[in-house]
C-alpha positions in Angstrom: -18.2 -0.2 -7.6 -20.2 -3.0 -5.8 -18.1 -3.0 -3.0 -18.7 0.5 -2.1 -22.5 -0.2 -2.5 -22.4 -2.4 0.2 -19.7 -0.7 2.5 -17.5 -3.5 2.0 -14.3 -1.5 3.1 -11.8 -4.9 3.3 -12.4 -5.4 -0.4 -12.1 -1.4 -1.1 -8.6 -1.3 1.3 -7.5 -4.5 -1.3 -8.5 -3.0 -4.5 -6.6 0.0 -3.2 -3.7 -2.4 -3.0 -3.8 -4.2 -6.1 -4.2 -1.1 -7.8 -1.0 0.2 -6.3 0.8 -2.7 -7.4 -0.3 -2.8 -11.0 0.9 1.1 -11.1 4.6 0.1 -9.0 4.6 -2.6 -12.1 4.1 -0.3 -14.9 6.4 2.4 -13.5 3.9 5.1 -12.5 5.1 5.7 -8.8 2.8 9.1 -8.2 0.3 6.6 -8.8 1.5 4.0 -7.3 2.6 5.4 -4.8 -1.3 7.5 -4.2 -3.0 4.0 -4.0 -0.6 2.2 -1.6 -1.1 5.0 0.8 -5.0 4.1 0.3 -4.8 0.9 1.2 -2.0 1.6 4.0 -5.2 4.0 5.1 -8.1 1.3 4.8 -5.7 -1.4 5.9 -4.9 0.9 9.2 -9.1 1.5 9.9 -9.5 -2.5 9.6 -7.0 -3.8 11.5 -5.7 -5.7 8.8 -1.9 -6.2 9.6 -1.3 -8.5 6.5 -2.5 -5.1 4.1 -0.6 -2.8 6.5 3.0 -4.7 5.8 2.0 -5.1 2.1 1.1 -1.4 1.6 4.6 -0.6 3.8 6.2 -2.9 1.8 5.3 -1.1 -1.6 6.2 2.3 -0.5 9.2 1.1 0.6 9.8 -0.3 -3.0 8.5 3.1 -4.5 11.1 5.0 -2.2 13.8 2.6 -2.9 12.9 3.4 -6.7 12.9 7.0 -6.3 16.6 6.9 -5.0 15.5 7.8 -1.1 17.1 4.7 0.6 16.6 5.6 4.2 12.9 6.3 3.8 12.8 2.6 2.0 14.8 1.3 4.8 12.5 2.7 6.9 9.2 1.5 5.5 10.2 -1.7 5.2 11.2 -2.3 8.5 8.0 -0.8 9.7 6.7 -3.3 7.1 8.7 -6.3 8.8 7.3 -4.9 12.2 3.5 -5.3 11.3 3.6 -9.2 10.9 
């Protein structure tokens, strides 16, 4: 991957990200849920507050999916929290 080449580590948390989403959208949530903790990770190192509510944001949608309400409460208020 290019971006790891050249220690590009914004693009890496983002890929992370996007990667998490496809997985939430095809209904793979131990995957989904593996790369938005990646990016929650990267996004965390960076300092990047708009990837820290979106990675929140989708683990609070994987929890909410998996029936765990009060962890997806939760999340998404620690989501809401981060903007």
């Amino acid at each position: 991957m290019i971006a790891n080449e050249i220690g590009d580590r914004h693009s890496i948390a983002r890929l992370f990200g996007c990667l998490g989403h496809c997985h939430l959208g095809l209904g793979d949530l131990d995957a989904a849920r593996h790369f938005a903790e990646q990016y929650l990770v990267g996004s965390r190192q960076l300092g990047d507050r708009a990837g820290i509510c979106y990675s929140l944001a989708d683990l609070g949608e994987i929890a909410r999916l998996r029936g765990d309400l009060g962890t997806a409460r939760s999340l998404l208020e620690e989501s809401i929290a981060a903007i």
